[in-house]
C-alpha positions in Angstrom: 137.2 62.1 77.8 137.9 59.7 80.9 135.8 57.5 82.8 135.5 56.0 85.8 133.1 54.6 88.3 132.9 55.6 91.4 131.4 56.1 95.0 131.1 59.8 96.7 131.4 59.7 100.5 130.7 62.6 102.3 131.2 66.1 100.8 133.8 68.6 101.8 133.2 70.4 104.8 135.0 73.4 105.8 134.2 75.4 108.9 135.5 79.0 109.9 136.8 77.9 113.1 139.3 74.7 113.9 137.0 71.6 115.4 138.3 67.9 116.3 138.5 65.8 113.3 136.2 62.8 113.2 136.8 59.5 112.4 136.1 59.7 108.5 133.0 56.7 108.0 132.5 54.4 105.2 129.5 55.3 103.0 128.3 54.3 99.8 126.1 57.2 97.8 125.2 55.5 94.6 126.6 54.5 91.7 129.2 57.5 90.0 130.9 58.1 86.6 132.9 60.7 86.3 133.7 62.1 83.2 136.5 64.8 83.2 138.2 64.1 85.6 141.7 61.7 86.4 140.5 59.0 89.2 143.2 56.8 90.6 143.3 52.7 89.4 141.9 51.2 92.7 142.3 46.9 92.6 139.6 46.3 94.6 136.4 47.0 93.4 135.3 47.8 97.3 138.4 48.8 97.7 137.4 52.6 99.7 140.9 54.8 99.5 140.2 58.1 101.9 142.3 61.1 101.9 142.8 63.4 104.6 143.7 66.6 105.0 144.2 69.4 107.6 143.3 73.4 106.7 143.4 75.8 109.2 139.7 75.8 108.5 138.7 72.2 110.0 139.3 68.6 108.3 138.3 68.6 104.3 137.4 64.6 103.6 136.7 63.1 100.4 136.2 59.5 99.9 136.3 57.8 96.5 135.5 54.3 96.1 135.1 52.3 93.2 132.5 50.1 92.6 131.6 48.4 89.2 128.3 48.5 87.7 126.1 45.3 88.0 123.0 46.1 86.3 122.6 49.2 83.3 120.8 52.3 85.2 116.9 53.4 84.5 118.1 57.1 84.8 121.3 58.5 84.5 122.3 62.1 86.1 124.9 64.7 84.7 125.7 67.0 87.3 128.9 69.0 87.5 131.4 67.2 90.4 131.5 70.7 93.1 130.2 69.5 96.4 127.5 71.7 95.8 126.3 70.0 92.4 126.7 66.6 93.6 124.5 67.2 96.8 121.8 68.7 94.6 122.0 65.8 92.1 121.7 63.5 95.3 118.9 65.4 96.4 117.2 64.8 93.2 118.3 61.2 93.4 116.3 61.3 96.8 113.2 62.8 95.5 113.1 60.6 92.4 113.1 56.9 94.4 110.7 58.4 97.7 108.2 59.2 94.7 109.0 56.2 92.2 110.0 52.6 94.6 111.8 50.8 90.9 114.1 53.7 91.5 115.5 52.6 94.9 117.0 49.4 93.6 120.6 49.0 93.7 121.9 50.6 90.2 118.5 52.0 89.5 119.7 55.8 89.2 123.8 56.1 87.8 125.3 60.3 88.3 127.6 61.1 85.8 129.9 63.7 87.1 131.1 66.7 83.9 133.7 68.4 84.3 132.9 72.0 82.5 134.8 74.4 81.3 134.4 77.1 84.0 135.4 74.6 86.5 138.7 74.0 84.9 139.4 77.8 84.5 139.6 79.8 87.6 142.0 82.4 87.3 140.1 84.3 85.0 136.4 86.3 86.2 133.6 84.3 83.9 132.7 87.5 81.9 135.7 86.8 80.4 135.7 83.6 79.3 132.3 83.2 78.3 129.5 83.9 80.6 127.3 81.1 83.5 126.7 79.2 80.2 130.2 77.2 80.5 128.9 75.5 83.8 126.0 74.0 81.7 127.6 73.6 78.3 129.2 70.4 78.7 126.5 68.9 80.7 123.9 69.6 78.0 126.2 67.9 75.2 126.1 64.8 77.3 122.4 65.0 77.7 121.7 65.8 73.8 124.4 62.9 72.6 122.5 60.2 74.9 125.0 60.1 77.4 123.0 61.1 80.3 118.8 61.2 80.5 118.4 64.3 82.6 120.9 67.6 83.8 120.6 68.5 87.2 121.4 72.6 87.1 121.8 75.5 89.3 119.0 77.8 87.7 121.1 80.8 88.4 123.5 78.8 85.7 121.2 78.5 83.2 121.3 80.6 80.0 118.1 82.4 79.1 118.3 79.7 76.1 118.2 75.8 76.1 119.8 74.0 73.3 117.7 72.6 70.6 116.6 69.0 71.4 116.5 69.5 75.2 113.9 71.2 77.9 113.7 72.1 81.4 110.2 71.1 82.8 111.1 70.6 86.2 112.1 72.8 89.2 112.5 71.1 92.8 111.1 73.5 95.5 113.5 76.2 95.8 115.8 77.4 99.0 116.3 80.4 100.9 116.6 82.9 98.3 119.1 85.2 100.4 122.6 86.0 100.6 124.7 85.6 103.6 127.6 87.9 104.9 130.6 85.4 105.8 133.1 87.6 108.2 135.6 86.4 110.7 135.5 90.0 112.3 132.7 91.4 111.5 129.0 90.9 111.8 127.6 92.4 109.0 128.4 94.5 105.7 127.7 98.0 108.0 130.4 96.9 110.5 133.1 96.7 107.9 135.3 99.1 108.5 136.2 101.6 105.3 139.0 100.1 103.0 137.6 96.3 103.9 138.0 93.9 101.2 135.0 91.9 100.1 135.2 88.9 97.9 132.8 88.4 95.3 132.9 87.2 91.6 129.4 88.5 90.9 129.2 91.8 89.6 125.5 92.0 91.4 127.1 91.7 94.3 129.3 93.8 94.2 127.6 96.7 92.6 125.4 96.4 95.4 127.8 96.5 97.7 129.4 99.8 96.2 126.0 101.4 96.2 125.4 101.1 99.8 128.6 101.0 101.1 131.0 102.7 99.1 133.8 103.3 101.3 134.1 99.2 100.9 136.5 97.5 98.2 135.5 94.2 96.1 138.2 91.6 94.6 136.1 90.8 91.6 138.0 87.3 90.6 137.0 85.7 94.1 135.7 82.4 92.4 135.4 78.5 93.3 133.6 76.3 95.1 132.3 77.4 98.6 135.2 75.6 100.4 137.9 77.1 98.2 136.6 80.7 98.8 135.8 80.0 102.5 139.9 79.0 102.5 140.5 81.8 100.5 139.0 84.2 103.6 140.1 82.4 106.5 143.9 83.1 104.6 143.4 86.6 105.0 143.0 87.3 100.9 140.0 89.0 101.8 138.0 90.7 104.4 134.3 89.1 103.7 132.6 87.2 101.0 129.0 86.6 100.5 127.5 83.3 99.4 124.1 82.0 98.5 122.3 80.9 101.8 120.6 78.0 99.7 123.8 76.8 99.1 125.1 76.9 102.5 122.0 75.2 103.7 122.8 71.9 100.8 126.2 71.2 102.2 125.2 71.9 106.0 127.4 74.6 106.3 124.8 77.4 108.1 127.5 77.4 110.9 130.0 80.0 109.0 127.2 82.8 108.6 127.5 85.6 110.0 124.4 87.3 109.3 121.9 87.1 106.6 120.7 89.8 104.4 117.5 91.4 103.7 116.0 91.3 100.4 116.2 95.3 100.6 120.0 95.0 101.4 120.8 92.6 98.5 118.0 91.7 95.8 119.5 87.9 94.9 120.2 87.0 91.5 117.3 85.4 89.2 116.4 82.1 89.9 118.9 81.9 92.9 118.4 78.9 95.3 116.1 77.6 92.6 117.3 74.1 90.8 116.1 73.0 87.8 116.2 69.2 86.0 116.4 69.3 82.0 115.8 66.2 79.7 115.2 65.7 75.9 112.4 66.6 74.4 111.4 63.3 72.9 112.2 61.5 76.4 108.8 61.3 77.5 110.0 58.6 80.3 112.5 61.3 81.5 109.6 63.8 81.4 106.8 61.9 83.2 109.6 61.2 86.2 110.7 64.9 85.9 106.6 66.2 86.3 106.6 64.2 89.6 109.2 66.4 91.4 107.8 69.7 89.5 107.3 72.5 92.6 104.7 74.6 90.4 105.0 77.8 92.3 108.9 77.8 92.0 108.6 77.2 88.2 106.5 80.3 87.8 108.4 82.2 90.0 111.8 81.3 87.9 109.6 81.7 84.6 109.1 85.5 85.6 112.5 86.3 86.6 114.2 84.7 83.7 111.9 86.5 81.5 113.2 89.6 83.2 116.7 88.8 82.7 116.0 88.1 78.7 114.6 91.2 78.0 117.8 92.7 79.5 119.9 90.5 77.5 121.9 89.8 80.9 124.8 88.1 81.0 128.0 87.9 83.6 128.9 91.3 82.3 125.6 92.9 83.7 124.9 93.4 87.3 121.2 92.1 87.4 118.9 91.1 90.0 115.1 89.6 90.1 113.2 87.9 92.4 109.7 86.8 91.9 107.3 85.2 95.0 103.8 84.6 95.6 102.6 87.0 98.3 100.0 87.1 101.2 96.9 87.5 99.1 98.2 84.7 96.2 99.8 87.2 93.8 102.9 87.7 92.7 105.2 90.4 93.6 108.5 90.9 91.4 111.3 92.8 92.4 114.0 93.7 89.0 117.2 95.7 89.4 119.8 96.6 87.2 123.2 98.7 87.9 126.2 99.8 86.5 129.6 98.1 87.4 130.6 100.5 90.0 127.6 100.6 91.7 126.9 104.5 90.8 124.0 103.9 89.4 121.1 101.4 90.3 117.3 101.2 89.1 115.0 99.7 90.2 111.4 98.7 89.5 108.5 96.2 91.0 105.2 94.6 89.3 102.4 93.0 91.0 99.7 90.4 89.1 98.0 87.5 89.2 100.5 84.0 90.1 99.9 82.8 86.5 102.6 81.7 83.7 101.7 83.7 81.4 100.8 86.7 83.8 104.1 86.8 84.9 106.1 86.3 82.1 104.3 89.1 80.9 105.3 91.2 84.2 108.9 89.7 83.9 109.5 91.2 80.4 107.6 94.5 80.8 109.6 95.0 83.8 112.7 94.5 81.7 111.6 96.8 79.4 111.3 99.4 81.6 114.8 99.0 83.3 116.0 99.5 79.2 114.3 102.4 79.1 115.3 104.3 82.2 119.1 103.1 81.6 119.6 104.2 78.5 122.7 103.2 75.8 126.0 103.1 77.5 124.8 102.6 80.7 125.9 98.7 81.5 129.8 100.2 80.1 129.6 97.5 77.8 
């Protein structure tokens, strides 16, 4: 593997319309490694070398700068290298030195940026080369073999399973749980006229889609990173897209939606908007810094739902949706869906109970276990 320091300046930001190009400023986010990934020799360790360039979508910056390390870190953080990841590892970053002040010294907190293996494959849809596990894989090698001390994740990532020697003790509080409709022409999903093209690399999505709207067509293989498939649509491969709303809201990017939809429209995928900080298990530093930025509510919530999705055995190759919240009087109220691939067939099923780990664990899997039984064998077409 090859390493690098580094500075991240300001993520990519891509908008559906053409806007002036700022001046691109100098900013230093922290100290970087970046493991994975080829990094150009810079001289001069402040040496800042800022590339440009013009999309029809607006001005995509990146900045790299080197810096060298002066003093070892008291936490290091694997995240994968996606705008996305790095702004929720620099959100953590944020969280951990408001709550802890030895953190905000220079050096205190190092991210190690992974490269995995489902961001070096794109062409092919991730049912086919292994499932969400590959976005979390490599990061979690790192983290067992000492290389990093905690893995910031997307939940909706995250295999029902952790690997030996490693747990997750620590959600932040979670985003909008929603999806938004991204259209140059349209204003929502309903508006679309028959033959449209939606983009989408989840098959929750689109068997949603087809259920409520099946005069609509879905590209399946519609993956990267928000930018890349907000390119890909403004190039005309595709009519729409959806994206996840939380993520839109990390990067700033709230200006390409179009609409957002309801819960009833598109039940969101389990533990979506939700991130989640592992460690080792015999790290009790790690975990005493971890149990400081623990949002309670959204680890139970994300408990229940990923019970759900275990007793379904879900994977990439399932369209499966679950979303867990506290409601008005304190309870929880889950929401589980399963359909087939073509969006035929959907079931759907809800549990209410008290907002209690165990409780709702408990609801999670017996809700599971009802979707199993209703479906039947055969009925997933895998």
């Amino acid at each position: 593997m090859e390493f690098a320091s580094s500075s991240l300046c300001q993520a990519h930001k891509v908008a559906l319309t053409r806007q002036p190009s700022p001046p691109v400023n100098s900013c230093s986010l922290g100290s970087v490694s970046v493991i994975g990934f080829s990094l150009p020799q810079i001289s001069s360790p402040s040496l800042a070398k800022c590339r440009r360039k013009q999309s029809s979508f607006s001005s995509v910056r990146a900045c790299v700068a080197v810096e060298q390390k002066t003093r070892t870190a008291i936490i290091r953080i694997g995240t994968r290298g996606s705008p996305l990841a790095l702004a929720q590892a620099y959100e953590t970053r944020a969280k951990l030195q408001a709550k802890h002040p030895e953190l905000t010294e220079d050096g205190a907190i190092h991210i190690e940026i992974i490269k995995t293996t489902g961001d070096k494959i794109l062409s092919q849809p991730l049912a086919d080369i292994g499932g969400k596990g590959l976005f979390t894989k490599e990061i979690d090698e790192a983290l067992i073999n000492g290389h990093i001390d905690i893995a910031v994740h997307s939940m909706k990532d995250v295999p029902t399973y952790l690997p030996e020697k490693t747990v997750l003790p620590c959600n932040l509080v979670r985003e909008d749980v929603r999806d938004a409709f991204i259209c140059l022409t349209a204003a929502s999903l309903a508006d679309l006229p028959a033959g449209s093209v939606v983009g989408t690399a989840s098959l929750r999505r689109k068997s949603q889609i087809l259920h409520k709207y099946p005069s609509l067509s879905v590209e399946e293989n519609f993956r990267g990173n928000v930018q890349t498939r907000l390119s890909k649509l403004q190039g005309g491969k595709v009519h729409a897209t959806l994206l996840a709303l939380a993520g839109l809201k990390r990067l700033s990017m709230t200006e390409n939606v179009a609409s957002i939809l309801s819960l009833d429209e598109m039940l969101p995928a389990v533990a979506q908007g939700a991130i989640g900080i592992a460690c080792r298990t015999d790290d009790d530093k790690m975990a005493n810094y971890l149990a400081s930025l623990n949002h309670e509510e959204t680890r139970l919530a994300v408990a229940c739902e990923r019970a759900f999705l275990e007793t379904l055995d879900g994977s990439c190759r399932t369209p499966i949706a679950g979303y867990a919240a506290k409601d008005e009087e304190g309870n929880c109220y889950f929401r589980g869906l399963v359909a087939s691939p073509d969006g035929t067939k959907v079931l759907e099923t809800s549990r209410k109970g008290p907002y209690v780990f165990e409780d709702m664990v408990k609801m999670g899997k017996d809700a599971g276990q009802e979707l199993l039984s209703r479906a039947g064998p055969g009925f997933f077409g895998n």
